[in-house]
NUZADO-759594 format. One record per residue (C-alpha): x, y, z. Coordinates in nm, 3 decimals, decimal comma, padded with zeros to 5 digits, always signed. Example, Ala and Ser with C-alpha at 12.3 -4.5 7.8 and 13.67 -1.06 7.14 Angstrom:
2
+---------+---------+---------+
|    east |   north |      up |
+---------+---------+---------+
| +01,230 | -00,450 | +00,780 |
| +01,367 | -00,106 | +00,714 |
+---------+---------+---------+
This chain:
222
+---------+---------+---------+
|    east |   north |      up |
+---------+---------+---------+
| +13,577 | +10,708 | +14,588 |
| +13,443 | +11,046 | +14,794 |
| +13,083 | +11,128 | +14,622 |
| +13,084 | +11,481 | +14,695 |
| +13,224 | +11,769 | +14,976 |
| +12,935 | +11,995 | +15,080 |
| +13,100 | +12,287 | +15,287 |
| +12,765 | +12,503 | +15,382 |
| +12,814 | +12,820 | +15,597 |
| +13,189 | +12,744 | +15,705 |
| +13,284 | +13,033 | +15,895 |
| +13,639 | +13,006 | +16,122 |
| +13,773 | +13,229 | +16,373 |
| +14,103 | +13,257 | +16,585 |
| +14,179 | +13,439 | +16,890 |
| +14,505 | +13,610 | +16,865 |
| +14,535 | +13,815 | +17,233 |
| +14,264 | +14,033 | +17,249 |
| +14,173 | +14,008 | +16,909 |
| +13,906 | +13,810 | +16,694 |
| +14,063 | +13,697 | +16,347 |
| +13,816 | +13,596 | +16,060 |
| +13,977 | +13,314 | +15,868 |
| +13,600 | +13,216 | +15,700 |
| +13,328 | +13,441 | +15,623 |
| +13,017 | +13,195 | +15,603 |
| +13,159 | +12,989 | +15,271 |
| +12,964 | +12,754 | +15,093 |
| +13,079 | +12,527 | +14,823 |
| +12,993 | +12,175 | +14,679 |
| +13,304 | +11,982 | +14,510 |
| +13,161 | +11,714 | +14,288 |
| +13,325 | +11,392 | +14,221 |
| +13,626 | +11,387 | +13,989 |
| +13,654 | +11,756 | +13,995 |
| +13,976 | +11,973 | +13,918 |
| +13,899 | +12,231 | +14,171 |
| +14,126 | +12,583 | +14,191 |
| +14,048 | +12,821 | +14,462 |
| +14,235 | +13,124 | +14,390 |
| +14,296 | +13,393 | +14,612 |
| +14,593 | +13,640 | +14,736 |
| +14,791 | +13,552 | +15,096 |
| +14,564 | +13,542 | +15,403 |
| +14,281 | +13,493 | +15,215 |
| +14,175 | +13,180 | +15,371 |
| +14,277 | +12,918 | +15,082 |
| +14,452 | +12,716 | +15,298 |
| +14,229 | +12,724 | +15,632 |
| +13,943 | +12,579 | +15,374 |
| +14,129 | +12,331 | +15,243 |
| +14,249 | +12,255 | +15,616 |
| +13,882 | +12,203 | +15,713 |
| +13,777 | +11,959 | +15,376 |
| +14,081 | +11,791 | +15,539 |
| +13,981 | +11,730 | +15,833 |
| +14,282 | +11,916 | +15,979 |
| +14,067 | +12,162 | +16,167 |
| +13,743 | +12,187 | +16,274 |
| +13,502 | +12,527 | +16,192 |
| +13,378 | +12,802 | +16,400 |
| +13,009 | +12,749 | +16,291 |
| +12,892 | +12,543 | +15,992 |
| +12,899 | +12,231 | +15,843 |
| +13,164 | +12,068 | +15,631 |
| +12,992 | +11,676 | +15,514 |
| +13,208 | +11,476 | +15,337 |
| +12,982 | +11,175 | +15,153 |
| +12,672 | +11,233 | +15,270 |
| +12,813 | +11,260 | +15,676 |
| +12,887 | +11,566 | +15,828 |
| +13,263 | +11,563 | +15,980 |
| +13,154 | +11,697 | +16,282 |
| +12,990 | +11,400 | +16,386 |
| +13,284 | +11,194 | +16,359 |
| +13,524 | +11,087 | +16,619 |
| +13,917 | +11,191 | +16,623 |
| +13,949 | +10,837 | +16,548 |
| +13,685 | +10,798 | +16,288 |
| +13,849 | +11,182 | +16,108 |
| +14,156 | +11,003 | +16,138 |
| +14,063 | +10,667 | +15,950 |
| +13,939 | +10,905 | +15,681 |
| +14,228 | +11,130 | +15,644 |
| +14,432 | +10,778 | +15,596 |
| +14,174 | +10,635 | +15,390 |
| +14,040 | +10,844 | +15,134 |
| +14,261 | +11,193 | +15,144 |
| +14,599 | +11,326 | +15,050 |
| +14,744 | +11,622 | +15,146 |
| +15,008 | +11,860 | +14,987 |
| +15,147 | +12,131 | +15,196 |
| +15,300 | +12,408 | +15,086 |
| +15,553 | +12,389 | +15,350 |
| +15,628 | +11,984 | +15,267 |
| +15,583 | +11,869 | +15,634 |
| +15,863 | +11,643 | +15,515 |
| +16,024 | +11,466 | +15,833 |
| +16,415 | +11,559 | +15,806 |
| +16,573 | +11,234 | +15,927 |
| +16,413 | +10,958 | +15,654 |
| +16,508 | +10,966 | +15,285 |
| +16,303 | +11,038 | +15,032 |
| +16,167 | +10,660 | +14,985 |
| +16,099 | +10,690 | +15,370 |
| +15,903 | +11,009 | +15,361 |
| +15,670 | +10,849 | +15,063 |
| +15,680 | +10,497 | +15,214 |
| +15,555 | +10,624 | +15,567 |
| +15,192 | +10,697 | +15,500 |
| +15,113 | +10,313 | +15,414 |
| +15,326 | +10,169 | +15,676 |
| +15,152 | +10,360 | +15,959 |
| +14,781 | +10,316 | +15,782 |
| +14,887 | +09,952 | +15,704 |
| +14,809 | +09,971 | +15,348 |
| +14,823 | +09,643 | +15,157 |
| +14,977 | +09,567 | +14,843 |
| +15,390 | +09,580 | +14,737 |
| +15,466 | +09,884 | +14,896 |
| +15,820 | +09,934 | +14,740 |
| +15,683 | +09,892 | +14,399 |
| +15,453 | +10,184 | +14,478 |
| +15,712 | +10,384 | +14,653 |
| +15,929 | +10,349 | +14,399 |
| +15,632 | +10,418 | +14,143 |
| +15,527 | +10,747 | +14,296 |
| +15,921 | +10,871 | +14,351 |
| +15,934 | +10,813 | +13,949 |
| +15,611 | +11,016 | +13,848 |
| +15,718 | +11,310 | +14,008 |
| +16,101 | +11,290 | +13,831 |
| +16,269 | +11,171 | +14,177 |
| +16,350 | +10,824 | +14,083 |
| +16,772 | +10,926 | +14,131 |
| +16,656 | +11,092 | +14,459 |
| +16,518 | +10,808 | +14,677 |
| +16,796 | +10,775 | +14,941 |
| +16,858 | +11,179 | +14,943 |
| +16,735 | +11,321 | +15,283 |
| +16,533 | +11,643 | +15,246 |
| +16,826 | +11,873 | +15,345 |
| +17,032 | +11,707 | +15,069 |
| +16,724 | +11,809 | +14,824 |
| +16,633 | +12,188 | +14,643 |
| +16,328 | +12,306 | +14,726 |
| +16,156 | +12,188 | +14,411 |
| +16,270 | +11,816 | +14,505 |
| +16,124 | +11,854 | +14,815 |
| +15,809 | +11,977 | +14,734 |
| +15,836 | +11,705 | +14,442 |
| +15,873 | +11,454 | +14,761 |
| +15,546 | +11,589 | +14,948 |
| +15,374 | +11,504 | +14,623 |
| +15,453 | +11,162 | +14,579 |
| +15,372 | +11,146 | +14,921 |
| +15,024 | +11,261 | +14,896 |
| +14,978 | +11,024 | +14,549 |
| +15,125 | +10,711 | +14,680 |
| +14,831 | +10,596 | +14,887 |
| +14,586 | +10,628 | +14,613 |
| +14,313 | +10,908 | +14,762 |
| +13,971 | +10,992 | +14,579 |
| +14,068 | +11,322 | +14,705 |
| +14,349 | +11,532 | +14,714 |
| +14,434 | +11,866 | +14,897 |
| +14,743 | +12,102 | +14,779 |
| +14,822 | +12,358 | +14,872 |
| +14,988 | +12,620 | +14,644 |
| +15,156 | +12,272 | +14,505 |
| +15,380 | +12,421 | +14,233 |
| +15,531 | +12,753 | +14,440 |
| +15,882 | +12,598 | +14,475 |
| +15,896 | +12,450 | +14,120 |
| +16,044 | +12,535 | +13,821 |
| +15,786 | +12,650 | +13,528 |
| +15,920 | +12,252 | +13,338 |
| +15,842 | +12,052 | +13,617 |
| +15,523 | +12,255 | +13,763 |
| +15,446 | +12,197 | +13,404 |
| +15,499 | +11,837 | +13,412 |
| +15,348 | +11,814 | +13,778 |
| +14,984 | +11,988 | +13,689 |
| +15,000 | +11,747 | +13,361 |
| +15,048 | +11,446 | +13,633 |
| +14,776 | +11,511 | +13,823 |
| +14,488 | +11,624 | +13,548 |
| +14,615 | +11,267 | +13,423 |
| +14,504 | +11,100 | +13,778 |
| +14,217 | +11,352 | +13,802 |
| +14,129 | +11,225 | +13,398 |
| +14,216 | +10,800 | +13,413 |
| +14,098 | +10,742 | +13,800 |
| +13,877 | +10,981 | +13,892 |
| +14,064 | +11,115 | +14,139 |
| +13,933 | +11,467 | +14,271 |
| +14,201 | +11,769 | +14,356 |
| +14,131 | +12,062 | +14,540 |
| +14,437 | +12,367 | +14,474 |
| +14,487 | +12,649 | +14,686 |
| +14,673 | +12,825 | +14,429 |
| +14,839 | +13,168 | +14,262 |
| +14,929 | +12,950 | +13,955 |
| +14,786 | +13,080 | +13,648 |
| +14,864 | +12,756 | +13,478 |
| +14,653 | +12,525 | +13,733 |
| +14,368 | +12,789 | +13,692 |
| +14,405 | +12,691 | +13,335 |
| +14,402 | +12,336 | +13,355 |
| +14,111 | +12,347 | +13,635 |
| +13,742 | +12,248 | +13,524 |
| +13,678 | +12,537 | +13,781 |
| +13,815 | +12,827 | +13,969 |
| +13,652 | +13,015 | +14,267 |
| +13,802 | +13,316 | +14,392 |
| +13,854 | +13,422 | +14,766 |
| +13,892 | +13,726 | +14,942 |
| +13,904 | +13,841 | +15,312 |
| +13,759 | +13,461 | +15,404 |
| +13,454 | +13,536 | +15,185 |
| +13,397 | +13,337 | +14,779 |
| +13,344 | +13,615 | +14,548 |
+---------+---------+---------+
């Protein structure tokens, strides 16, 4: 289980030519254990470069980002890594799924690379059904809609069993019935095993179900 995220002055920049972009305006933000976290915001507001930094996906400008108790930046690509594997699970909002495997394959690679123990078909199989994709196992992701797909990424991020997951915008290619169903899937993980979520979201029904929501604008929480 992750005790807490402490993200204290998080400011990123990129260069883009001659230009200085400002990703992160100085945020600040504690996410408590077992939280239902939405940060809302509108496109290029920097939802998704925060929740790339929690994640360990990028590293800030200036600030600290400590994730139980030890800041990240002290941490080795190695030792980021081991925690990425270990404790988080990421959604994108462009599915990162890989093209060649099948559905089962996609969800099944995370805990044959990390060498996770336990029956690993049975949980496979398990995550494919909580997210409605059961009948969908040995479709590739070209063979799937985009909801099916994103459906995919989910299980994917679920099947390893993280204290803390990451999604972004997780129900933009869904139907309103299964976004539905998918936001009452995870507030019943968040709910039974504590598990914390972080959203990146314009979903008025995850701001609904969220214990919180923090709003973003121009990199800076309003």
């Amino acid at each position: 289980m992750i005790d807490r995220v402490v993200v204290k002055d998080v400011t990123k920049t990129y260069r883009l030519g001659t230009l200085t972009v400002t990703a992160l305006a100085g945020v600040s933000l504690t996410v408590r254990t077992g939280e239902f976290l939405a940060v809302a915001g509108p496109s290029g507001s920097g939802k998704t470069t925060l929740l790339n930094l929690i994640g360990c996906l990028d590293t800030p400008t200036s600030g600290e980002i400590a994730i139980d108790g030890e800041p990240v930046s002290a941490l080795s690509p190695g030792r980021r890594a081991d925690l990425r594997a270990s404790k988080l699970g990421f959604v994108f909002q462009t599915f990162n799924l890989i093209p060649v495997l099948t559905a089962y394959e996609n969800v099944e690679y995370p805990l044959l690379i990390h060498r996770r123990g336990g029956n690993v078909a049975t949980r496979v199989r398990a995550a494919l059904e909580q997210v409605g994709l059961g009948d969908r196992a040995t479709h590739r992701p070209p063979e799937l809609s985009g909801g099916q797909q994103q459906r995919v990424a989910i299980a994917r991020a679920l099947v390893g069993e993280p204290a803390l997951v990451l999604a972004d915008e997780p129900t933009a290619n869904l139907d309103s019935h299964t976004g539905h169903d998918i936001i009452e899937l995870m507030r019943r993980l968040n709910r039974e095993h504590g598990t914390t979520f972080v959203f990146s979201t314009h979903d008025p029904r995850i701001m609904q179900a969220a214990d919180r929501v923090l709003e973003i604008s121009d990199g800076r929480l309003l």
